[in-house]
Backbone as CSV, one residue per row, in Angstrom:
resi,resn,N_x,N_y,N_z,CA_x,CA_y,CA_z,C_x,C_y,C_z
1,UNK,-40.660,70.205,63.359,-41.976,69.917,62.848,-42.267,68.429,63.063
2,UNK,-43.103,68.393,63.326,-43.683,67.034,63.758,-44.232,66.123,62.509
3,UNK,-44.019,64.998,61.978,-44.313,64.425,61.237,-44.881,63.508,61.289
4,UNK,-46.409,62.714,60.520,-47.242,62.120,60.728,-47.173,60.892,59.743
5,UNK,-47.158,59.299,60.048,-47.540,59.087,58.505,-48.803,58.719,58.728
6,UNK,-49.304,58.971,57.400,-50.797,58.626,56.760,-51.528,57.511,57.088
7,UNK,-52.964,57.275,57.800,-53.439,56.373,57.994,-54.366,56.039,57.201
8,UNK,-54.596,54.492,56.562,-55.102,53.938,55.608,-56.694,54.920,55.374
9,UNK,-57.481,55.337,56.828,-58.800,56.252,56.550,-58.302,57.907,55.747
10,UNK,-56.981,58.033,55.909,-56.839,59.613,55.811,-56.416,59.059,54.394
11,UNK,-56.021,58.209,53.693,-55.551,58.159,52.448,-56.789,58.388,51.629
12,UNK,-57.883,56.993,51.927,-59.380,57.105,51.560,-60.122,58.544,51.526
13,UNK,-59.744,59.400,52.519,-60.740,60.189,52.548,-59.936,61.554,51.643
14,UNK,-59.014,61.492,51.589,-58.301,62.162,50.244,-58.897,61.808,48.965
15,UNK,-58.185,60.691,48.603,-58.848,59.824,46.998,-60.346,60.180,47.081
16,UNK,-61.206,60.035,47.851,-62.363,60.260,47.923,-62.790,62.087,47.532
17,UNK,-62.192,62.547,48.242,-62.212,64.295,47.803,-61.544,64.856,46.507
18,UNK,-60.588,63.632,45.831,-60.371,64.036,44.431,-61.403,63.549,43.624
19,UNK,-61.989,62.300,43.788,-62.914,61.403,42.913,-64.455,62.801,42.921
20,UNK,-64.695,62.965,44.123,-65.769,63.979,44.431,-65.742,65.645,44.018
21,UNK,-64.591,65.750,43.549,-64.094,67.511,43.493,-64.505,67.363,41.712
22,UNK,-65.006,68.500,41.515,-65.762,69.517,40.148,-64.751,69.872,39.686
23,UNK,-63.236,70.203,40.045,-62.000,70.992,39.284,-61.269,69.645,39.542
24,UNK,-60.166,70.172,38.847,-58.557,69.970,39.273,-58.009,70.455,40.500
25,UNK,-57.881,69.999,41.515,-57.713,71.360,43.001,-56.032,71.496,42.818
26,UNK,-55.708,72.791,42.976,-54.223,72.344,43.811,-54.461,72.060,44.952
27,UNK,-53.161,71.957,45.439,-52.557,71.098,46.745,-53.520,71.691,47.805
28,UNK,-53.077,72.905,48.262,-53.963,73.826,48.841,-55.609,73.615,48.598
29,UNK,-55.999,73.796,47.626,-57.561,73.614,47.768,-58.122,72.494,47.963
30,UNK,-57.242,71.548,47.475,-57.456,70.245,48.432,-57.289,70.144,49.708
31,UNK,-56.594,70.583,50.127,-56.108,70.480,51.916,-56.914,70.662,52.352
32,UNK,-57.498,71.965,52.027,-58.489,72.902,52.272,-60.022,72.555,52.214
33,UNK,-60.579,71.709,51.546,-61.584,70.899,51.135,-61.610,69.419,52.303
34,UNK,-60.527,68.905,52.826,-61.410,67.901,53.311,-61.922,67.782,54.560
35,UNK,-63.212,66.807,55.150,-63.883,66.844,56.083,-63.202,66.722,56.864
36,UNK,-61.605,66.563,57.332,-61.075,66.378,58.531,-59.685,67.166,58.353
37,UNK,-59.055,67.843,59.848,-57.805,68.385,59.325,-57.047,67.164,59.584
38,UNK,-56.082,67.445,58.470,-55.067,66.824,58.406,-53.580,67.781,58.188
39,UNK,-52.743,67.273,59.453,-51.159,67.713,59.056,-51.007,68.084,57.776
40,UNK,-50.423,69.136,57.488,-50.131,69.682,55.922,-48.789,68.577,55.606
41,UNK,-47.760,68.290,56.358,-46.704,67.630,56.108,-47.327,65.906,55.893
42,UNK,-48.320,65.423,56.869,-49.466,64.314,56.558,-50.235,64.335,54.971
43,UNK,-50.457,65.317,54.838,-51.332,65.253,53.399,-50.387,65.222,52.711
44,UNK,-48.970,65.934,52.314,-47.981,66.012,51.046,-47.520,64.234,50.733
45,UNK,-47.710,63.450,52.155,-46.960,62.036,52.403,-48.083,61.475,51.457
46,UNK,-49.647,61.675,51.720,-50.464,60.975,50.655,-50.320,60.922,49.395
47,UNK,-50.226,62.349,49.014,-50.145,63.295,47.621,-48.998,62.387,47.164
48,UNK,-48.112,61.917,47.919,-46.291,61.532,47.186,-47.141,60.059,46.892
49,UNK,-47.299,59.408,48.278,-47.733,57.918,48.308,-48.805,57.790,46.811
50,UNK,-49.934,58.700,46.686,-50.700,58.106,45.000,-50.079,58.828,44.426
51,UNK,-48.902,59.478,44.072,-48.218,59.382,42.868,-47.235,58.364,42.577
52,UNK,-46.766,57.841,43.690,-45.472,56.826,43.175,-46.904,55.671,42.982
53,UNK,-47.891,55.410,43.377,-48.912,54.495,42.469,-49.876,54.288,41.818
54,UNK,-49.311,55.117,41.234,-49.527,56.126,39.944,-51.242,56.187,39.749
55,UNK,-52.045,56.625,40.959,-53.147,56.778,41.258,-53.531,58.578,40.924
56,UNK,-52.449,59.529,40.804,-52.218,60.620,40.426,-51.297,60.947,40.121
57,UNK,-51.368,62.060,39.203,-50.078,63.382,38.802,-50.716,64.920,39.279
58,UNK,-49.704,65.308,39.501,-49.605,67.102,40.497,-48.801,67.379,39.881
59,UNK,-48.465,68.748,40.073,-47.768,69.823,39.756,-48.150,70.843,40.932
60,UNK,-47.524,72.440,40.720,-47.820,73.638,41.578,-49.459,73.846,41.277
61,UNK,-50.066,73.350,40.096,-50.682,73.934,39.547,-52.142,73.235,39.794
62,UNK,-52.159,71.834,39.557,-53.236,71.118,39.661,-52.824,69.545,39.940
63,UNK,-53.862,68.818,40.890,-53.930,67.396,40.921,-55.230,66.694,39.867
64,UNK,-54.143,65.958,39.507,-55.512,64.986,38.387,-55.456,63.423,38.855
65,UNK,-56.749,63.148,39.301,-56.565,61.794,39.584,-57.025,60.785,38.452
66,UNK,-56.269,59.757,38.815,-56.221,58.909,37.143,-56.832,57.337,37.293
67,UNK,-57.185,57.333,39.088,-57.925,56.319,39.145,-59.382,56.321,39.432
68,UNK,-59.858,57.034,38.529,-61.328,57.609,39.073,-61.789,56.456,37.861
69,UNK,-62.836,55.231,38.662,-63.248,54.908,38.312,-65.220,54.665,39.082
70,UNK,-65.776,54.101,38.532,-67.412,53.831,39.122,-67.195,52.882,40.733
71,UNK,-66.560,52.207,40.154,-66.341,50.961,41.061,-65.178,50.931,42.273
72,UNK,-64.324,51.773,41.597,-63.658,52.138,43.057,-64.407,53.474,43.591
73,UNK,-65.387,54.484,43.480,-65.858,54.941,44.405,-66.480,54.132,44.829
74,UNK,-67.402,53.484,44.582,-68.489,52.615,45.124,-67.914,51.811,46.466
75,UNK,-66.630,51.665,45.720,-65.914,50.879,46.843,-65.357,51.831,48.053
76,UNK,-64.854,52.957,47.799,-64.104,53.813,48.834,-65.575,54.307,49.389
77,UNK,-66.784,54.553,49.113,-67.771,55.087,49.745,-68.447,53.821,50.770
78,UNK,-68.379,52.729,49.930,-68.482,51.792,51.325,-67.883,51.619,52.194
79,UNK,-66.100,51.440,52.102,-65.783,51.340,53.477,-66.045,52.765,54.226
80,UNK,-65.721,53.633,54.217,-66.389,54.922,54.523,-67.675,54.878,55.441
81,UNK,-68.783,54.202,54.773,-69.689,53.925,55.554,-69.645,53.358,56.482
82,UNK,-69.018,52.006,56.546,-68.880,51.046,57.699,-68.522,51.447,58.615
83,UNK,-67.874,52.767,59.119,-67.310,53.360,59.886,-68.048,54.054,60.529
């Protein structure tokens, strides 16, 4: 299996699809949800990377993100734009 690591846009555009998501997604419905595919073994490296900073907690069951604030979307939707 081929392994990818995470590029600083694919991290953003994750955090961005938790900050933007109506539920708790699991892993899967997140994967599944964002505007670009990404390696399933690529997305678990994000999922690990904002938990060890401590930007989220997961389980089998659900992701909760814990840095949802006004100002960091504002901020992740701008660089986003610039692009």
């Amino acid at each position: 299996m081929v392994s990818h690591d995470p590029s600083f846009e694919t991290i953003l555009m994750v955090e961005k699809a938790l900050i933007d998501s109506d539920i708790y997604p699991t892993k899967t419905q997140l994967w599944k949800s964002l505007p670009k595919q990404v390696h399933y073994s690529t997305f678990k490296k994000v999922l690990d990377y904002l938990e060890a900073s401590n930007k989220i907690e997961y389980n089998n069951k659900s992701i909760l993100f814990l840095g949802q604030t006004k100002k960091l979307k504002e901020y992740i939707d701008t660089i986003i734009e610039l692009k």
